[in-house]
N, C-alpha and C positions, 0 to 999 in steps of 0.2 A: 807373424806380425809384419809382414812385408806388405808395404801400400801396392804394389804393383803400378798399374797407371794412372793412381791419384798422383806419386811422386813425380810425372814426366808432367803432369798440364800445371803443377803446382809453380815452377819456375815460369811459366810462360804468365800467370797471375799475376805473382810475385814480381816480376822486374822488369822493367821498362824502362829502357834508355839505360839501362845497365843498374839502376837503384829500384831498389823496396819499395814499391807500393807504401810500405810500413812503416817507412824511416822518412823523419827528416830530409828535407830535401838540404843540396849541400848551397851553401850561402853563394852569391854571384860576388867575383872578387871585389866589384866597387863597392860591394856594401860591405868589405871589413874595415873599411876604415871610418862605418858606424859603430865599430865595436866597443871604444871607449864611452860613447855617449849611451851605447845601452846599456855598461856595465853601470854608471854612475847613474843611471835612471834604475837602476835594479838596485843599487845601494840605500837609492831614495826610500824606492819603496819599501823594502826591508825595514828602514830607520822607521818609518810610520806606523809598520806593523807591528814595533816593538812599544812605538809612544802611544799605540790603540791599547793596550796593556795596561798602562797609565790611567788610558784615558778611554774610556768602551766607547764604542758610537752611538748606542741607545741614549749616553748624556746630550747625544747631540740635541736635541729633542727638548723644547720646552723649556723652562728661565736657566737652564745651568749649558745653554747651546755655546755663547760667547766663552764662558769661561772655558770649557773643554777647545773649543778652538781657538783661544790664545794659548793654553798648554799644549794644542799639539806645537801651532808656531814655533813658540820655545823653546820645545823638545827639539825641534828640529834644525833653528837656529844653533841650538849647542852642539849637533851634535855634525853640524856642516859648516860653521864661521859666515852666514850670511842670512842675512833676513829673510823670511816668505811672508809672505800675504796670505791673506786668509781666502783670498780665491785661489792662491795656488795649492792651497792646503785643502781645499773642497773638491777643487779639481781631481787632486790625487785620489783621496777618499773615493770621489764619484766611480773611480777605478773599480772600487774594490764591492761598493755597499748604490744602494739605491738609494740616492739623499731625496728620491721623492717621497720617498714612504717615512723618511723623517720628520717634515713641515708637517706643522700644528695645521689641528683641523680648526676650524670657523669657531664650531664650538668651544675648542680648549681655548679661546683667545679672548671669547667670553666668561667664559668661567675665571679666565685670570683675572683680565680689565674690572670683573666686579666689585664694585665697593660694597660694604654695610657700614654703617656707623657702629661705633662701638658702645656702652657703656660700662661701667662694674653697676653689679646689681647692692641694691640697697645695703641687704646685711654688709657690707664691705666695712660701708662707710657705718655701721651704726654696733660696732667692735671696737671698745675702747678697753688697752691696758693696761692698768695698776703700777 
């Protein structure tokens, strides 16, 4: 079960400048002091992932679009003490899902806008009783 001279060329692969190929490279000091902004950007998202549970993204889609994207808003106002916009809330989203494949096609937009007139049919009105 001995690699023989697989194990000698495998380090030379493996590491360079002293790190793994494999790993993570280690962060350059000035950017830990992005680290709170990306922990509260990872909070964020989190909290959205939880109010998609709520709220699917498929609602995004057609007459119930606004209403899911004011509950996420809300979800997310409660769940941080400050207002979002609903482009910040698209924005995130756009993170996660392809909000193009969301927008109504030409056709569903007709099919809504459609009017008919309505009536009740005859026998309605010609049922009296007692």
């Amino acid at each position: 079960m001995s690699s023989g001279g697989g194990a000698a060329a495998k380090p030379k692969e493996e590491e360079q400048d002293g790190m793994s190929v494999h790993s993570p490279c280690k962060p350059h000091p000035s950017s830990a002091s992005s680290l709170p902004k990306d922990q509260a950007q990872a909070e964020l998202e989190l909290k959205l992932l939880e109010a998609l549970e709520i709220y699917p993204p498929i609602k995004l889609q057609g007459i119930h679009r606004h209403f899911v994207l004011y509950g996420l808003m809300e979800y997310l106002k409660k769940s941080f003490d400050r207002d979002f916009s609903s482009e910040e809330v698209l924005q995130l989203l756009d993170r996660f899902y392809n909000l193009e494949m969301l927008k109504t096609d030409d056709e569903e937009i007709d099919i809504l806008n459609h009017e008919e007139d309505f009536s009740l049919p005859q026998s309605y009105f010609g049922k009296e009783e007692p």
